[in-house]
N, C-alpha and C positions, 0 to 999 in steps of 0.2 A: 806406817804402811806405805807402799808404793803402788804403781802400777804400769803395765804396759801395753801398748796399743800393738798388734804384728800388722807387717802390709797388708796379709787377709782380712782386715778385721776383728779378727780373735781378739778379746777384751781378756787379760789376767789383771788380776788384783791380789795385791797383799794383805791378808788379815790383820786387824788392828792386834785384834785378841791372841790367834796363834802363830804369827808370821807367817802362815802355808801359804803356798799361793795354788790358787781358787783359778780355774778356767771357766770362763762364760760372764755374761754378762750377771753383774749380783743380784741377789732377789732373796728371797722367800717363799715358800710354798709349806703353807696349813693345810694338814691334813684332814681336818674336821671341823665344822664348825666350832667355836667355843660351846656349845650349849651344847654338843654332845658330850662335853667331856664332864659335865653336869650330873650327867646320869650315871648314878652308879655302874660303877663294872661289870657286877654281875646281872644289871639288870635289863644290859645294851643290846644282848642278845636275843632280847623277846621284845623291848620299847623304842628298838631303833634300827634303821636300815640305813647301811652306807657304804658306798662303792666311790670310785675315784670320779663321779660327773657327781654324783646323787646323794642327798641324805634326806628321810625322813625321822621325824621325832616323836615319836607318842602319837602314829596318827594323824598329827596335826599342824607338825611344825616342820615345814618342806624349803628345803637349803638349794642351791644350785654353785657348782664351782665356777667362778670365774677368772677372767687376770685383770690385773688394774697396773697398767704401764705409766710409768713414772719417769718421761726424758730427761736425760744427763746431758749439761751442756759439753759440747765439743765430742761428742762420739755417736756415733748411730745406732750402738743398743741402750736399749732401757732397763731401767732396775724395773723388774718384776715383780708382783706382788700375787702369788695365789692365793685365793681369798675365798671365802664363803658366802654368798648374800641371799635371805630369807625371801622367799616369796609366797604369794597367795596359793592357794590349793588348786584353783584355774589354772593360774598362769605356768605352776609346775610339773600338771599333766599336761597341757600343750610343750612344754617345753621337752619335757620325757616323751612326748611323740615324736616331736619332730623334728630336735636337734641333732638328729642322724641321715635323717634325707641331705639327699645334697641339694644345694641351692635355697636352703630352709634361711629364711632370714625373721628375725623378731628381735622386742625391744620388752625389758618388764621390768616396774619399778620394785625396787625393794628397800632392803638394810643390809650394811655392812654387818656380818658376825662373826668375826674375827679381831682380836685388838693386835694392834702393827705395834712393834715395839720399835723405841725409838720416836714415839707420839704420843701427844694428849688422847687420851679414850676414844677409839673408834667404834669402839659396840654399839650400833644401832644407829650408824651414820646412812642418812638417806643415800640411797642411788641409784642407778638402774645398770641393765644389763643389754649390752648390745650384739647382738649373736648375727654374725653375717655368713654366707656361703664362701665355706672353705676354711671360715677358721677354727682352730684349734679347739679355744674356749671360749665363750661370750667376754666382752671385753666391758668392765666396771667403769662405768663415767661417775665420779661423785659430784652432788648436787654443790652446787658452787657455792660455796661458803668462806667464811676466813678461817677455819680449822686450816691447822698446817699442813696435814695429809693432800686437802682438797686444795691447798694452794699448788702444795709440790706437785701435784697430778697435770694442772694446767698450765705453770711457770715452767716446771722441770728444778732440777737440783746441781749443785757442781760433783763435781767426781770424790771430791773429797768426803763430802756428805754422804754419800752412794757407798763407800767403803768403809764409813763408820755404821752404817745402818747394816749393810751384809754382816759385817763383822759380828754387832751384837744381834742378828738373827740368825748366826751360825752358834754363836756361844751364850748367848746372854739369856736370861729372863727361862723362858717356860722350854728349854730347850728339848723337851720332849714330844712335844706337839710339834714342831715344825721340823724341816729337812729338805 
């Protein structure tokens, strides 16, 4: 795989796995929780509620999306990670009120629930969620650990790395859940 950097910016990469080449910075984005996909099929439609900010589970098990940026040395975007992380029943109706006003800022601990392929088991990795005015999506700080997820998050990764990880989260492992 290769890659190339344009004077704008624009980030392309080459796939390890397909050779296509991929425009944008590499990433990831989980659709659902892991623990939705737990639930039977047919029974998602009366035990589970989910939209592209939101998931609820039985009731009682309340998910928030967020992204967890992972800098690449020598280029200005980040490998992206959309992620899922659990939070308290509080902390998910305030967040469901008020992650749409503008200028809404908040912080809430949780878990990671999603596993990152490419890494040792991230299900149920502490961390919190920091939601500032104007962004996108709450942005996942992981609790500082030696897990290598939680290392890449605060060291950053080389490009190479970044291209092997895209690649198998474009084709590898569960590729039905992710996109």
């Amino acid at each position: 795989g290769g890659y190339r950097v344009s004077q704008a910016g624009v980030f392309r990469f080459q796939c390890a796995s397909c050779g296509e080449w991929h425009d944008g910075a590499p990433g990831l984005s989980c659709e659902a929780p892991d623990y939705y996909f737990a639930i039977a099929r047919e029974m998602r439609a009366t035990d589970a509620s989910l939209d592209s900010d939101l998931c609820m589970l039985e009731g009682r098990d309340f998910f928030i999306r967020t992204l967890l940026e992972v800098p690449v040395h020598g280029l200005p975007d980040r490998f992206l990670w959309g992620v899922w992380m659990s939070v308290s029943d509080s902390n998910f109706r305030r967040y469901q009120t008020g992650f749409r006003q503008p200028g809404y800022r908040d912080s809430y601990p949780g878990w990671l629930s999603n596993r990152i392929p490419g890494y040792p088991d991230t299900l149920r990795t502490r961390c919190r969620a920091r939601v500032e005015p104007g962004g996108d999506r709450p942005l996942l700080e992981l609790e500082p650990t030696e897990h290598p997820l939680s290392v890449d998050s605060r060291q950053g990764i080389d490009l190479e790395r970044a291209i092997r990880l895209a690649s198998e989260a474009l084709h590898g492992g569960d590729s039905g859940r992710a996109g």
